[in-house]
C-alpha positions in Angstrom: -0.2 -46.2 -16.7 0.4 -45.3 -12.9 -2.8 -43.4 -12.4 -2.4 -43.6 -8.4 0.4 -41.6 -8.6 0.1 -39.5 -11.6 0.1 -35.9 -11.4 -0.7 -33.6 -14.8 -2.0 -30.6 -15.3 -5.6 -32.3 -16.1 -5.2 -34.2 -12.6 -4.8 -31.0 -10.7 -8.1 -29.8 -12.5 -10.1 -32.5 -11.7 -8.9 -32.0 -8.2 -9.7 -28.4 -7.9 -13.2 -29.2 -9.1 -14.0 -32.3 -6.5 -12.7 -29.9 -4.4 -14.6 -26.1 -4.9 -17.3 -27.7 -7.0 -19.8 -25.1 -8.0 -18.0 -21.7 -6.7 -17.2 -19.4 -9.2 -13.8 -20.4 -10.8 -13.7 -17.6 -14.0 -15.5 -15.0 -15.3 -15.3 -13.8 -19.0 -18.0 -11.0 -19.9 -21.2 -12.9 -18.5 -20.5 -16.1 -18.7 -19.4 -17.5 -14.9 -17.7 -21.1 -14.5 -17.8 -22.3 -12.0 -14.8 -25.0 -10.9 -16.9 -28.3 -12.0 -18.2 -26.6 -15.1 -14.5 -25.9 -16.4 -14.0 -29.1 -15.4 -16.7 -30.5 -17.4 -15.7 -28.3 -20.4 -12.4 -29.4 -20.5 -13.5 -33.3 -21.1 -16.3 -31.9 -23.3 -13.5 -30.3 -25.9 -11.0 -33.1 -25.1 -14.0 -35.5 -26.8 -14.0 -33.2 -29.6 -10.5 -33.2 -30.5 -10.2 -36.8 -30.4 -13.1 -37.0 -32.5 -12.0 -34.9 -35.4 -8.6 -36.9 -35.5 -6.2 -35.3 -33.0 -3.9 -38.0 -30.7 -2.1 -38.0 -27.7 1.1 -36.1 -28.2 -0.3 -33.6 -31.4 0.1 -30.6 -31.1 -3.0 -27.7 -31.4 -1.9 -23.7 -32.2 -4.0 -21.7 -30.0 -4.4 -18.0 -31.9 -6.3 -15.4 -30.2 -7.0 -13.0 -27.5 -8.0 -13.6 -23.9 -10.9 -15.5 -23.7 -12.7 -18.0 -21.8 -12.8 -20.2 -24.8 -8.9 -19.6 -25.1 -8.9 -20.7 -21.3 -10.5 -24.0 -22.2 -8.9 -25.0 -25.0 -5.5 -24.9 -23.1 -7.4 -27.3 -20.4 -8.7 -29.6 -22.9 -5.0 -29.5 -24.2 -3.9 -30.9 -21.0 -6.7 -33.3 -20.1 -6.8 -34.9 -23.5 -2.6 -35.3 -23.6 -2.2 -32.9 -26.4 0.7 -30.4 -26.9 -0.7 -26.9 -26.6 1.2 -24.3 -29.1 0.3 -20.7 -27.4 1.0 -18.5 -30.4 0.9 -14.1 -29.9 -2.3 -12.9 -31.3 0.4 -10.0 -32.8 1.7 -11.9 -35.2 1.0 -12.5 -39.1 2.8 -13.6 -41.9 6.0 -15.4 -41.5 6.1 -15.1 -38.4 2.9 -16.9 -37.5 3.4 -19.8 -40.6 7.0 -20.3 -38.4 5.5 -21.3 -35.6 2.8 -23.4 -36.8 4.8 -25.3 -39.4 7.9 -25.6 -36.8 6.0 -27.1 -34.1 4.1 -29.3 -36.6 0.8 -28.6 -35.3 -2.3 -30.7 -36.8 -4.9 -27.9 -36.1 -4.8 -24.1 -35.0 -8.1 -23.1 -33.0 -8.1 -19.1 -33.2 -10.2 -16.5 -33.5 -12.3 -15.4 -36.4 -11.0 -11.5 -36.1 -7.7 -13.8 -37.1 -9.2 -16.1 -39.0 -7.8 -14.1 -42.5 -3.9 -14.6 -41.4 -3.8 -18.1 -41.5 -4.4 -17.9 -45.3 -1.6 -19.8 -47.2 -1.0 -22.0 -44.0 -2.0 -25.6 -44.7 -2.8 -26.7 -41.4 -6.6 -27.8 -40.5 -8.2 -25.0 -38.3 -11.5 -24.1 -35.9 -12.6 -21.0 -34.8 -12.2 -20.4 -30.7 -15.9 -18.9 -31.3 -17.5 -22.6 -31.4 -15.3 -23.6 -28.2 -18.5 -22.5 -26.1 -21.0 -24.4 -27.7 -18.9 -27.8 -27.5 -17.9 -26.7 -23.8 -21.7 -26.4 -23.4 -23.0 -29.1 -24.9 -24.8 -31.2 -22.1 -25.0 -34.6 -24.5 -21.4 -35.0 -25.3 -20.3 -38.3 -24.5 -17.8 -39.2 -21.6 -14.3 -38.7 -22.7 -11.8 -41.7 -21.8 -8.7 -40.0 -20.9 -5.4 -41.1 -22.6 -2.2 -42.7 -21.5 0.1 -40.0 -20.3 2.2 -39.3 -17.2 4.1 -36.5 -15.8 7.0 -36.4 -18.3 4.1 -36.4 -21.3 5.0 -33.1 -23.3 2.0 -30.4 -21.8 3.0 -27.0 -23.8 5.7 -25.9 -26.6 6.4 -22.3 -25.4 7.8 -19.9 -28.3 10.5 -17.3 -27.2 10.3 -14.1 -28.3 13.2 -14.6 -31.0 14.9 -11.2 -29.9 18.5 -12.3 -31.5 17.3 -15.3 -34.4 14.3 -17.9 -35.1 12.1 -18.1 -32.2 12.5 -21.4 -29.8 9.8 -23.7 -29.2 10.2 -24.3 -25.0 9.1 -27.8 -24.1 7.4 -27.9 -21.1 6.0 -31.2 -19.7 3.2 -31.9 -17.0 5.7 -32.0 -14.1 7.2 -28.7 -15.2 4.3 -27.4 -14.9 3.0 -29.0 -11.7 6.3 -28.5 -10.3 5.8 -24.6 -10.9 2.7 -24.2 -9.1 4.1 -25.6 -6.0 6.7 -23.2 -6.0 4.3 -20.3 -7.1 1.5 -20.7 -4.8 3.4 -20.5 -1.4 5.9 -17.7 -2.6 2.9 -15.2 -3.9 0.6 -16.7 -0.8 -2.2 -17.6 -2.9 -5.3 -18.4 -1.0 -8.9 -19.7 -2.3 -10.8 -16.5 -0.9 -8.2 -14.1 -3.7 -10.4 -12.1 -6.2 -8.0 -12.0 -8.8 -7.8 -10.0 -12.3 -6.0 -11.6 -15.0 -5.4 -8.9 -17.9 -2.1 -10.2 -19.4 -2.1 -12.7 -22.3 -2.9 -16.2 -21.3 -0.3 -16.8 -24.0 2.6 -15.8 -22.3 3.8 -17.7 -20.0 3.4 -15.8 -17.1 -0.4 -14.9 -16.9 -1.2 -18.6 -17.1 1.2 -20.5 -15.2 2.2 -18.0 -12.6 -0.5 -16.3 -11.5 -4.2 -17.8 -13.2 -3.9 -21.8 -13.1 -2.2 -21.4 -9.4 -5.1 -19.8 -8.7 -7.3 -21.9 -9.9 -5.6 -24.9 -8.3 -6.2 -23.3 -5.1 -9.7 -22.4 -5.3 -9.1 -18.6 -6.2 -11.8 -16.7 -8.2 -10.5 -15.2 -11.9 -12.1 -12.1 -13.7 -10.4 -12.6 -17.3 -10.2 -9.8 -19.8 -9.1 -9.3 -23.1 -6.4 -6.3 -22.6 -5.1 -4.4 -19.5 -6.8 -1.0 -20.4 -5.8 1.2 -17.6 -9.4 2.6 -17.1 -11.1 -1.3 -17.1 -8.2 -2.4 -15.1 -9.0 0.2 -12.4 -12.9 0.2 -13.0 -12.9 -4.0 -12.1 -10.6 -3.2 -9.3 -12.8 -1.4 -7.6 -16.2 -2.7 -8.8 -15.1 -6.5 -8.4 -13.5 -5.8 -5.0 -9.9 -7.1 -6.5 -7.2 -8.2 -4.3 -4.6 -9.7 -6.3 -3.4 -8.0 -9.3 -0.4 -8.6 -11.8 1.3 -6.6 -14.1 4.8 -5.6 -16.0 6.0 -2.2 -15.3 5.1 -0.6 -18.2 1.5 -1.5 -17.2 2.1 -0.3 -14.0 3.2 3.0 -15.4 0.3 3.1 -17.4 -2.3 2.8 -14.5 -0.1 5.3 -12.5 -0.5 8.1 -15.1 -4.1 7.6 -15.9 -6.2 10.0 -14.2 -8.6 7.2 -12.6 -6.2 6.0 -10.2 -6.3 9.0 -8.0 -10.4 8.7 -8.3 -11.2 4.8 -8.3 -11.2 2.8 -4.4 -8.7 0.6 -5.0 -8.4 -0.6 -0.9 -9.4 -4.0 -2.3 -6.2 -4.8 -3.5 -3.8 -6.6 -1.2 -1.4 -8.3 -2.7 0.2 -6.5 -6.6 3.0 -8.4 -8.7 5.1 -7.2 -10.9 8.0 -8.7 -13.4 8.4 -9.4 -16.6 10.7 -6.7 -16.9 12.8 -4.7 -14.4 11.0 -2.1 -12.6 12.5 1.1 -12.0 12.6 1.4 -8.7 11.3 5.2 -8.6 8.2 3.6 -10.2 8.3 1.1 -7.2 8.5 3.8 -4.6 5.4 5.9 -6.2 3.3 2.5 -6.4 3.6 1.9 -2.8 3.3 5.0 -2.3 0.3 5.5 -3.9 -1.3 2.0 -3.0 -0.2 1.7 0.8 -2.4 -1.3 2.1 -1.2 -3.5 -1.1 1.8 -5.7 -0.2 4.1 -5.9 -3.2 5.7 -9.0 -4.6 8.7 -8.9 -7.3 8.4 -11.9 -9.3 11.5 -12.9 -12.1 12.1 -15.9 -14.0 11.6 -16.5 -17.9 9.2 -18.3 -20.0 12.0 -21.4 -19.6 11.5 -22.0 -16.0 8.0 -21.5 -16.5 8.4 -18.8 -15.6 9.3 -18.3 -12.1 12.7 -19.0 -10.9 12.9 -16.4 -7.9 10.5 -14.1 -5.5 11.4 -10.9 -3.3 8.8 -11.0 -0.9 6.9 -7.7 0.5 8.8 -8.0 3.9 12.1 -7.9 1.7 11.2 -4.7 -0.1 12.2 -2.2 2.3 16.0 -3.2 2.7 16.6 -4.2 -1.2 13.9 -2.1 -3.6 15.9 -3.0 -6.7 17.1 -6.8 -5.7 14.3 -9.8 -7.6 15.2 -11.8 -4.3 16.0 -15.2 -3.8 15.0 -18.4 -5.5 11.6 -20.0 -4.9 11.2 -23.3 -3.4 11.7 -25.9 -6.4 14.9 -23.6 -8.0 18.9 -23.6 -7.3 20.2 -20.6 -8.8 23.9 -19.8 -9.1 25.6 -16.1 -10.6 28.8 -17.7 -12.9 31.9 -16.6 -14.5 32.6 -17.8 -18.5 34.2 -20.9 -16.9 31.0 -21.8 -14.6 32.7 -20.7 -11.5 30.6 -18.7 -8.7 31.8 -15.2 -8.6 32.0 -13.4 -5.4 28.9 -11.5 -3.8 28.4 -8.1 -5.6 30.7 -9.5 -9.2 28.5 -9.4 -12.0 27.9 -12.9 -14.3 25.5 -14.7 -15.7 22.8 -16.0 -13.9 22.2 -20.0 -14.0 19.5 -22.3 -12.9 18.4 -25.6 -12.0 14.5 -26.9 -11.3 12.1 -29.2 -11.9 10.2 -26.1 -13.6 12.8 -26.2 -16.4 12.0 -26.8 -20.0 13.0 -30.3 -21.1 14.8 -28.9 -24.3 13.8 -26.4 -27.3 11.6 -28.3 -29.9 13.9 -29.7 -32.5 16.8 -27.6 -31.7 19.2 -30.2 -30.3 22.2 -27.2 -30.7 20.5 -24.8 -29.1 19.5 -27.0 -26.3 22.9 -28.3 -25.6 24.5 -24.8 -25.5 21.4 -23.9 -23.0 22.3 -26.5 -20.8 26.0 -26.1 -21.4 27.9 -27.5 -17.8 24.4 -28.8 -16.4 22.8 -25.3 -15.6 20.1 -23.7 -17.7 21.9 -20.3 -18.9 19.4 -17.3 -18.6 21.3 -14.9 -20.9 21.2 -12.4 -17.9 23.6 -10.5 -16.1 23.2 -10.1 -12.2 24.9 -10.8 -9.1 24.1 -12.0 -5.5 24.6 -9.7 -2.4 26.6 -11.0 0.9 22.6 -12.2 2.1 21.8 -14.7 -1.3 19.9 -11.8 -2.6 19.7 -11.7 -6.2 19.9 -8.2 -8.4 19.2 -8.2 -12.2 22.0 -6.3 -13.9 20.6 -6.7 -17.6 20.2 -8.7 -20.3 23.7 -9.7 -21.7 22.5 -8.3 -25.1 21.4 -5.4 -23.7 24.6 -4.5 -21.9 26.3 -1.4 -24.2 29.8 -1.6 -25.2 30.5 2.0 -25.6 34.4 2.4 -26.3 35.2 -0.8 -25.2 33.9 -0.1 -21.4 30.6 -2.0 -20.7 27.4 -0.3 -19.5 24.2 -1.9 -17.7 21.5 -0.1 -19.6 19.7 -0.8 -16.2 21.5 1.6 -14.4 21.1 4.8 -17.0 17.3 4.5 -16.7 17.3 3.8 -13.1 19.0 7.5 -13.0 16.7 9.4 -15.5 13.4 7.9 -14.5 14.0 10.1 -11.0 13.3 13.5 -13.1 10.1 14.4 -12.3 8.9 15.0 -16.1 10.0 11.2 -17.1 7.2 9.2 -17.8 9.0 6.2 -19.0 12.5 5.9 -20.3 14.4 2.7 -22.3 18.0 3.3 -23.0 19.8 0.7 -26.1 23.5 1.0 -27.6 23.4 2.1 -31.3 26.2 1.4 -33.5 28.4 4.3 -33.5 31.7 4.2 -35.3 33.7 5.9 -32.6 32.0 4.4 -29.5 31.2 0.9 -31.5 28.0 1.7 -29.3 26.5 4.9 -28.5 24.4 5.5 -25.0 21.3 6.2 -26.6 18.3 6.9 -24.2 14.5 7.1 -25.7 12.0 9.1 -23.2 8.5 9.4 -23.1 7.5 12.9 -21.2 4.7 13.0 -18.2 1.3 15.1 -19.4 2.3 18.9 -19.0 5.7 18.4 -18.0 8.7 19.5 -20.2 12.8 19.1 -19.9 15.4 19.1 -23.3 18.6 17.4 -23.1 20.3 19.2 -21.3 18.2 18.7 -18.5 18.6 14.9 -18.4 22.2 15.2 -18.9 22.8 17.5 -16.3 20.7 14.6 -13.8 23.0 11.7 -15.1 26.3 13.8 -14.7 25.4 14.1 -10.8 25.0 10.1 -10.5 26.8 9.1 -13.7 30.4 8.3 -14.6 30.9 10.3 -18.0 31.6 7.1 -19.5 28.0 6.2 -19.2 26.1 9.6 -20.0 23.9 9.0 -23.1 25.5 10.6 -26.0 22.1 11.4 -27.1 18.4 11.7 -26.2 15.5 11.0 -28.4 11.9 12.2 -27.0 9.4 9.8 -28.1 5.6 9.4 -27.7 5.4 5.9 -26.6 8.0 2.9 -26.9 7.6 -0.1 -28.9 6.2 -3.4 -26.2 4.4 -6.6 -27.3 0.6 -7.2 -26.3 2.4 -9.0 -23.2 3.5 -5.0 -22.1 7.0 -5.4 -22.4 9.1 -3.6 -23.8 11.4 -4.2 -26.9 14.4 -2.8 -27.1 15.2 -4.8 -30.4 13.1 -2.3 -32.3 14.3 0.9 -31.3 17.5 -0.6 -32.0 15.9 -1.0 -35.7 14.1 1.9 -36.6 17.3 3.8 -35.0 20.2 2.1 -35.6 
């Protein structure tokens, strides 16, 4: 084993903590880590796993909310060399037995409020409750750390499974590694950011993009368990934030909620946003509304880990709508069926190649080979580059509406109705429709006080629209369907409609 020139995930947290030493690293509720005691932690758990039977390469189901114990188990993961499975606390049943069975994991630590739906899976479990106490626990004995290098296999990341079975992303050490050199330079992390992390740390893109860059640099983390608009904008102000991610729809929801017109939020200088497009009328009314904060757009997918590429805050003002160009460790091509690069401003599918890419889908060999098909990693999105390498996101290809045989960017419908001043939020799907094979459908949630029928929003589209892409109906909804991670999910209005 090549220690001298290894580089994990574990190495990069024992480098942090030589480094920072006793600042404050996280903070979950009262308890404050500093970097050396995460550091400390991390062994501390490693020891236990090891001692209860777990080896170098198993994998451990993590199952529960945000937490500081969750936090640690995905370090001891990485400093002991096993194979983290981050599962959504959302799910039960079936869909939870798939991905512990399918990623043959040995034990699943989760949390006792979810303790009752692993009944009837036979794998060995802990509760994340008795993390602490282990973390803690001043007489553990040293822990010897394991052969592993930078190709070892660090996480198995679980798609969504919007079109079939869910797909286990393998994600090694350099991936990972590879990821937080791109990230930390593109979103100019520094070690003096107060930072609040209020996305899952399941999903790929609280932890790997935004909280364990952070840590690597030295940054300070206030974790909680949900992004309630009125904690988010309480911490803001009380902790003095000054970095601050979020999806739109979480956006949206901190923009409507009374308390942002009352809470000092002068803190914040620098606010993300991905995950899913954001309308750019919803852009304008954030910057509008928070001035001094310089905002980053940051796309990718949980198989790049997730960042691929970065419009920075200088770029916003030319190209609101573009996602920007790619980071520093990503090559990213827009491609015809054949693999061919189209022309600036022609739609294809967007293409990538990085270090950050996933290694392969656990024990899907098809799958991966038709990922990987010509030697690019194919996104399943639809976009196109302007004349300057900037990169736009048309849609997802599954969310592209064939109405009548003419294709229609979902993307662009919204983009028209979220400029009436009584839309809230707005998703628009194609439902099956035996004329139009798929109908224009568009679901809106209405601002507080604010009203507008059909007509209305029909009227707006006709203006900007070709008729060809008018919604042939519109449904008024309270809310729209999103998973704990905020975004939204088209596949079920597609469901309970179609």
């Amino acid at each position: 084993m090549d220690l001298m020139h290894r580089n994990t995930v574990g190495d990069g947290l024992r480098r942090a903590a030589r480094q920072f030493r006793d600042r404050s690293a996280l903070v979950f509720g009262d308890r404050d880590w500093s970097f050396n005691a995460l550091d400390r932690a991390a062994n501390r758990l490693a020891r236990h796993f090891a001692d209860s039977g777990v080896r170098p390469g198993d994998r451990i189901a993590a199952y529960g909310r945000n937490s500081d114990a969750y936090f640690i188990t995905w370090l001891a993961c990485v400093r002991g060399g096993f194979v983290h499975v981050p599962v959504n606390y959302a799910l039960t049943g079936e869909e939870l037995s798939y991905i512990v069975n399918q990623s043959g994991s040995c034990l699943v630590v989760a949390g006792a409020a979810l303790a009752d739906n692993l009944a009837g899976i036979d794998v060995a479990s802990m509760r994340l409750e008795d993390v602490i106490p282990i973390a803690l626990n001043p007489d553990a004995p040293a822990f010897v750390e394991p052969e592993l290098d930078d190709n070892s296999l660090g996480q198995i990341v679980y798609t969504s499974g919007t079109t079939a079975a869910p797909k286990g992303a393998m994600m090694t050490h350099r991936a990972m590694m590879s990821q937080y050199y791109s990230v930390i330079p593109s979103m100019n992390f520094t070690e003096y950011d107060r930072a609040l992390a209020a996305l899952p740390l399941y999903h790929t893109a609280q932890t790997h993009a935004f909280t364990m860059p952070q840590l690597l640099v030295g940054a300070r983390t206030i974790l909680i368990e949900a992004p309630l608009p009125e904690l988010v904008l309480r911490l803001i102000e009380q902790e003095r934030i000054t970095s601050f991610f979020a999806p739109p729809t979480v956006w949206i929801s901190l923009l409507r909620h009374p308390d942002f017109a009352t809470r000092d939020l002068s803190s914040l200088e620098k606010v993300y946003y991905g995950a899913s497009i954001m309308p750019v009328p919803v852009l304008h009314e954030l910057r509008q509304r928070l001035p001094n904060a310089r905002p980053y757009n940051c796309y990718g997918q949980t198989e790049i880990a997730p960042l691929a590429t970065m419009l920075r805050p200088e770029e916003h003002d030319a190209r609101p709508a573009s996602c920007g160009r790619p980071c520093l460790n990503v090559e990213t091509r827009v491609v015809d069926l054949d693999m061919n690069d189209v022309p600036p401003g022609t739609h294809g599918e967007i293409v990538h190649r990085s270090p950050h890419l996933l290694v392969g889908y656990w024990d899907k060999p098809k799958e991966t080979a038709e990922a990987f098909a010509g030697g690019w990693f194919h996104s399943g999105d639809v976009g196109y580059f302007d004349a300057d390498g900037y990169l736009y996101i048309v849609d997802r290809i599954r969310d592209v509406i064939n109405t009548g045989g003419v294709l229609v960017a979902s993307r662009e419908v919204e983009e028209v109705l979220f400029t009436h001043p009584a839309v809230s939020e707005v998703a628009v799907v194609g439902l099956p429709d035996e004329k139009w094979i798929e109908a224009v459908t568009a679901f809106v949630v209405l601002r507080p006080d604010h009203t507008v029928d059909e007509a209305g929003l029909l009227a707006l589209a006709r203006q900007h629209l070709a008729p060809y892409k008018l919604p042939k109906k519109v449904v008024f909804v309270d809310n729209l369907p999103r998973n704990t991670a905020g975004k939204l999910l088209k596949r079920e209005l597609r469901k309970q409609y179609g």
